[in-house]
Each structure stands twice: as C-alpha cells, then as structure tokens.
N, C-alpha and C positions, 0 to 999 in steps of 0.2 A: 736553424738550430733545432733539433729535436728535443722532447721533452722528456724530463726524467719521473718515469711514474712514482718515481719512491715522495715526489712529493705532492703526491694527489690522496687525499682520502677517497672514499668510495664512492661520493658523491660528485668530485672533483674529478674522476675518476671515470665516471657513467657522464660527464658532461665532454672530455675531452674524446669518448666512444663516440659521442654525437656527434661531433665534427667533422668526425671519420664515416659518419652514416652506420655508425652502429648499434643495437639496441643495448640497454643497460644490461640487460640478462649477461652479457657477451663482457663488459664490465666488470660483474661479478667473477664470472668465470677467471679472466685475467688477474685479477685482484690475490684470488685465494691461489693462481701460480705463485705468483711474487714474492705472498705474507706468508701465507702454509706451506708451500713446500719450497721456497728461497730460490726459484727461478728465475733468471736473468738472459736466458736464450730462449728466445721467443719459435724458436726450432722445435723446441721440447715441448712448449705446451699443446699438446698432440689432443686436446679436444676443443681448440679454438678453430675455426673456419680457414682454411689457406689463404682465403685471399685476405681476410684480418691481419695475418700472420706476416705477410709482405706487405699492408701500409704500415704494420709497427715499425718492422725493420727500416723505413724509411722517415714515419714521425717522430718515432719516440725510442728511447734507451733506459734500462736499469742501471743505473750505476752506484754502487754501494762506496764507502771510504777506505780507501790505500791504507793499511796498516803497517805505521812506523815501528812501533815495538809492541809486543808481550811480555809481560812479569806477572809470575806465579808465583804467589805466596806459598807458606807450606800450611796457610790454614785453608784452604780452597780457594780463595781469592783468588781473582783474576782480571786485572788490569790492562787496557789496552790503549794506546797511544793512536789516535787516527791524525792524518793527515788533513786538511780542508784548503788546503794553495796558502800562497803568499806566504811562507813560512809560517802559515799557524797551524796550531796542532791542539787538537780536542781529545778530552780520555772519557771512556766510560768502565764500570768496574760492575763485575760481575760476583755477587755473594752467597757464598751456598749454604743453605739450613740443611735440615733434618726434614724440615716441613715444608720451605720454599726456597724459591731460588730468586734474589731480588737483584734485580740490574740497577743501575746509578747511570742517569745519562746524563750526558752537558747540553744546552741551551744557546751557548753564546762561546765563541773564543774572546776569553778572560773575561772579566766582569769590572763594570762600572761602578757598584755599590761600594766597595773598598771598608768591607770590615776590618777590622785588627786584628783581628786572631785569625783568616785565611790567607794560605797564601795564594790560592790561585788568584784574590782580588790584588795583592800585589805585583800582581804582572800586568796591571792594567786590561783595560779592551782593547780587542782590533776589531769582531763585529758580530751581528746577530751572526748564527745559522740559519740554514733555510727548512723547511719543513723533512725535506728527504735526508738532509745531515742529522736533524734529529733521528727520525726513522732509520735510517739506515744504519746505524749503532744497534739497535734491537734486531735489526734485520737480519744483521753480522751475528750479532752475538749468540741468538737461539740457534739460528741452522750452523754455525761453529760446534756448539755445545753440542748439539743434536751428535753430530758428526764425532768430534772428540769421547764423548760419553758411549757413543754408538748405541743411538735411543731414538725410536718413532715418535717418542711423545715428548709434548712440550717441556721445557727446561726452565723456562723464564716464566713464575707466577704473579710473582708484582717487580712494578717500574715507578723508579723513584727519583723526579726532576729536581737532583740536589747534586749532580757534577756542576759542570763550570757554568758558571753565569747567574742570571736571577731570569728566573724564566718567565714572568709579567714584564718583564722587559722587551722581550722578544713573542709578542701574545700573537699576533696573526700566525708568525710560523708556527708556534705551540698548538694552537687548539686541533688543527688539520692531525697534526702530529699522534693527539689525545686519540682523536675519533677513530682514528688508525688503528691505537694499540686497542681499544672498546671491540673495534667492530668483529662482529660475530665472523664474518668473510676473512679477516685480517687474524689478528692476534687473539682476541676473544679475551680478552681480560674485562676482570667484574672496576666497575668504579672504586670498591672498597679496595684494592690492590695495587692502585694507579695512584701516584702522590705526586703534587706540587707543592715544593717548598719555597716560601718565597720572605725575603726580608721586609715586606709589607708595602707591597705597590697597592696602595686602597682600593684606587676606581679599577684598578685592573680583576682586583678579587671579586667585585662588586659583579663584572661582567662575567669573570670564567662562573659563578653561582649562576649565570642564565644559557649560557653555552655551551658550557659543557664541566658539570659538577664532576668534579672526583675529590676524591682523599684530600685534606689541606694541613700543609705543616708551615708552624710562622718562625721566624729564627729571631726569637725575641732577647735570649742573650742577657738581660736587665731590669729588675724591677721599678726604675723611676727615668722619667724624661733626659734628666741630667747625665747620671751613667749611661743611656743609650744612645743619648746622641752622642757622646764620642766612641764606644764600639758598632754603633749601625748609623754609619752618616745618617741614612737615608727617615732616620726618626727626626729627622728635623723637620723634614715635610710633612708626615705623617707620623705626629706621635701616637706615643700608647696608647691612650683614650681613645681616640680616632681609632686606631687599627684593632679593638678588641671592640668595639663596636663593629667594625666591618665582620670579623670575626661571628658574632653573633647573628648578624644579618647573614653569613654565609651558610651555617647551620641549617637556615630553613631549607634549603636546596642539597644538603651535601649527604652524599652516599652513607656515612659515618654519622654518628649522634656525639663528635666530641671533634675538636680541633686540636693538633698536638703541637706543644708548643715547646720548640728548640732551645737549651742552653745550655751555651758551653761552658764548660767551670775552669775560670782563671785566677789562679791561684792569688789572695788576698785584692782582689778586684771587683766580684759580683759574687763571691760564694760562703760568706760570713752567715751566722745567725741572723743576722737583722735584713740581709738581703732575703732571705727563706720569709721570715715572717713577712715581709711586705710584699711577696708573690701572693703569700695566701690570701694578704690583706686585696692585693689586685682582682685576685681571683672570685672572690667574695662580692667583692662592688658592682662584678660586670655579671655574676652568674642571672641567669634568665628564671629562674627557679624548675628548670626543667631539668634537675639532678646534674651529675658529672656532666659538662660542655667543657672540659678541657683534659688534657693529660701534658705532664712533662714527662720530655726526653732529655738526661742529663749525661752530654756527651763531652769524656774526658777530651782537654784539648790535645792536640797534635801541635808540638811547638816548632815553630821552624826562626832563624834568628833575627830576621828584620823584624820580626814582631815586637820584642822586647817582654813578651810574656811567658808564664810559665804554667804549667798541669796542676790543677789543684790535688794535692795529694788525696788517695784513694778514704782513709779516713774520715779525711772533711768534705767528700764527695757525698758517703753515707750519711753523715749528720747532715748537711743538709737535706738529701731525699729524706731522711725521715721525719724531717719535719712538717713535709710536705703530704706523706703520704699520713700523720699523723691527723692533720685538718683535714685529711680525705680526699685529697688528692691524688688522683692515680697517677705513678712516678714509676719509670724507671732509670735505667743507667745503662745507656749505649756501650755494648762490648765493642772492645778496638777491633778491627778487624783489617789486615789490610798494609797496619803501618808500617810494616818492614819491606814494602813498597811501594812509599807513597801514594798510597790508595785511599786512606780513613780520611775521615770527615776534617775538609778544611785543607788539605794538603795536595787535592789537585792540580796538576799542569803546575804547580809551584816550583819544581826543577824543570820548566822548559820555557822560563822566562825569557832568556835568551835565545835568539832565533837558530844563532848562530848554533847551538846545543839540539835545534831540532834537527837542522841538515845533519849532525853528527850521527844520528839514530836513523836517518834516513838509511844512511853510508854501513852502519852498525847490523839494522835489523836483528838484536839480541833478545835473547830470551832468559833473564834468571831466575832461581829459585836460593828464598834467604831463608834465614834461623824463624821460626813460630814466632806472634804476639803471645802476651798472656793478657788474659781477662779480667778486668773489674770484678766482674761480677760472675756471678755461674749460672744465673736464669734470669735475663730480662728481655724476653722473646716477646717482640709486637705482633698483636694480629693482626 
C-alpha cells in the first residue's frame, strides 16, 4: 500500500524521504508542491530529481476527498459535502469576509459529545478522520478558490476546527494536521488564525498548550454545572471549574491573551438575566488578574426538530450581551451565515444522517444557490 502524503506534516514528511534515501531538503521541496501549489502528479513537480519522482509514483499517492455536493449560499458561503467511504460523509464550509476568508473543517464523521442544540451530534459517530482527511479539506478548498476566484494568492486566512466532531477527541490526527496548516512550506498560517474548538476535553487542552498552541474556543453554552451537564454531556466529566482552570493554564502557552468562549442562546433555557450575571459572576472568580482572559461569542441558535429547542429572540440576545459587555466583558454576536444551507454553527452533516441520503447526493452531485440570511447584528467581526 502506498502512502498518502496529505497525511504527513513536514516532519513526518522529511522522515518518510528517509526511507526513500532522500535528503529533507527534497522534503521540503515536495511539501510546498502539494500545500502551495495543490499538486498531486508527481509528473509536474518538475524541480524534484527523476529518480525521486519514480520511487514516489511507486510509494506513495496524494489523494484529496471525492466531492458529494456543493451549496452556495447567496451570502458567499460555501459548503462542501466530502465523501470519506462506508457511507460517511464530512462538510467543510468556507466563509468569506471583507478582511478574511475563514474555512470550518470537521475532525470526525459525527460526533460523540451529543450536545442538544447540534445536530450533527445527533447523527451520532462512525469515526475519527485521519490526518490527510483533515488536511485535505484545506487542500481542496484553497486551490478550488484559488481557481474559482482566479487568484495567485491565498484565499483561506484562518481555519476553524468547529465542523463535525470534537477535535481533542481525535488529538493524534489533529496536531500533524495543525503543523500543516502553521508550517511556513505548507499553508503559512500565524497561530492567532488557527482555532480549535472544543467542548472541553481537559487533559487533551493541557497537551495541545505543549504541542502545539493555537487559537482556543470552549463551547461552554451554561453558567452552572447543572444546566451544563444536560446541554454538554461531556461537563459531567469535566465540570466548569475544572475546565476554566484548564482554560487558564492554557493562556500561558497560547498565541492570543484571551480564550473565547462559545454560547448558544436557547431561548428561555440559558439566556435570561440571571443566567448573564452568573457568567460574569464566573468570569470574575477564575480571572488571573491579567486583565480581559476571556471573550464571549453569542451565537444565535440554528433550530433543527429533534432538538426540541428554540432561537432566543434577537432582543433578548442583546440584553444579554450587554450585560456582559457592561462588567467588561468583551462580547460579541455571531452573524448567521450559511443557514439557508445548512452550513451555520450547529447544523452540520445534520441532513445526511441517513446514509442512505448520502448515496442520494453521490447519484445527485447538485449544486444550489437559496434566498440571503439576515444578520443579528451589523458589526461583530473577530479578529
């Protein structure tokens, strides 16, 4: 079986040249075919060695993921449905600014954690990805864009591990994955650009803070133990306390001087006045006295119907941020983007629960374009 480079970082990458009897130099070279200019015919890379060139075609293969479908939003969104076998099928969604262009990758087909307000967690797991399924979303997606936009320069500025899965779940494939998009040969993205969002795998945050620090968002969703462990199972294991202590311990290591912390607003469940003050009261107890260490992101829900939940209206969105932002809080409010594809936060792979709906899209290979979101808000741009 030959090896697929998309799951080597550069390191993984200059060890499997060895093998080959080749020097890392030769490595690199290969590397920045692959990541910088999305080569996958080892024909083309026309400054690698000939005879390099014919042990690859023998060792090793690129191979990227089979695209089931595309859907274009009409706000620039763009959603893509990949294939990964066994009937599973991964999305990643591409989001375009003024100032950047932020990609959404998945981690896992479905997810184990099983919050209530997502529905890609109701589709259950079928299993990690591997390092190149992660990578090869970013791989696809820029040199797509590149092509589509018909543009030399990069497209994709920050990547954001908040599609399908919990990505400390799947940490070995991850981190390879991370180095990838970092490395100066590869994608050249800054740490501060690069997010993992996670529902709060403790020892797992503990390690990526030594292996490889980027961006952290926590999908906290809850001010007290009680409400959280029934919207985030996984706060049974690791409650609050614990996890806003790991949270702190992460800080000393992280790109960023603040950690952002997720929640969705479910209308008469977690988004009342008393739920506001008792963030702040949270906020307060754990600060380190090293100024703002946190920010919320308040990200209207996407209601889908096994949930049994609803949007907290746009109103009682803004009372609460400003409550938040009153005790000095830096808060914003996630603009929808997306939802009139299935693309916004939480709504993931949620229609391709059934398998049998993926072969359909196989069969289909459709492309739509639906009616505009509208926005919460009119300015809550992250940097």
């Amino acid at each position: 079986m030959t090896a697929n480079l998309l799951d080597f970082d550069l390191d993984g990458l200059a060890a499997f040249c060895d093998q080959l009897g080749e020097k890392r130099f030769r490595a690199t070279q290969l590397f920045r075919w692959i990541h910088q200019r999305g080569e996958s015919n080892f024909d083309q890379m026309t400054d690698l060695a000939k005879s390099l060139r014919e042990k690859l075609k023998v060792h090793a293969h690129v191979a990227g993921l089979s695209v089931l479908s595309r859907h274009d939003s009409a706000d620039g969104t763009i959603k893509w449905l990949f294939n990964v076998g066994d009937g599973n099928a991964v999305e990643a969604v591409f989001i375009p600014e003024d100032d950047r262009g932020t990609l959404c990758i998945s981690s896992q087909a479905g997810c184990a954690v099983g919050c209530r307000f997502c529905s890609t967690g109701h589709q259950g797991f079928s299993r990690n990805l591997s390092t190149g399924e992660i990578v090869a979303q970013l791989w696809f997606a820029e040199h797509f864009l590149r092509r589509h936009l018909n543009t030399p320069d990069r497209v994709i500025s920050n990547v954001v591990m908040m599609g399908m899965g919990e990505p400390l779940q799947n940490y070995s494939a991850l981190v390879p994955a991370l180095k990838t998009m970092l490395d100066d040969h590869g994608y050249g993205l800054s740490r501060r650009r690069v997010t993992v969002s996670t529902s709060g795998v403790v020892p797992m945050m503990q390690r990526l803070s030594q292996d490889c620090p980027v961006a952290l968002a926590v999908s906290l969703h809850a001010p007290n133990d009680p409400l959280r462990d029934n919207l985030v199972p996984l706060n049974r294991k690791y409650p609050i306390a614990e996890l806003l202590d790991a949270c702190n311990q992460y800080l000393e290591f992280a790109p960023r001087d603040f950690i952002t912390f997720e929640y969705c607003m479910l209308d008469g469940v977690n988004d009342t006045p008393e739920h506001a003050q008792q963030l702040v009261k949270l906020v307060r107890q754990h600060a380190t006295g090293k100024g703002v260490w946190c920010k919320f992101n308040l990200i209207p829900f996407n209601p889908f119907p096994a949930s049994g939940l609803l949007r907290s209206p746009a109103p009682q969105v803004q009372a609460f941020a400003k409550i938040l932002l009153d005790a000095g809080i830096v808060t914003t409010v996630r603009k929808t983007r997306g939802d009139d594809i299935d693309a916004a936060c939480g709504q993931l792979a949620g229609d391709v629960r059934d398998r049998t709906r993926v072969n359909e899209r196989i069969a289909q290979q459709r492309t739509i374009v639906l009616k505009p979101v509208t926005d919460l808000t009119a300015n809550n741009k992250e940097a």
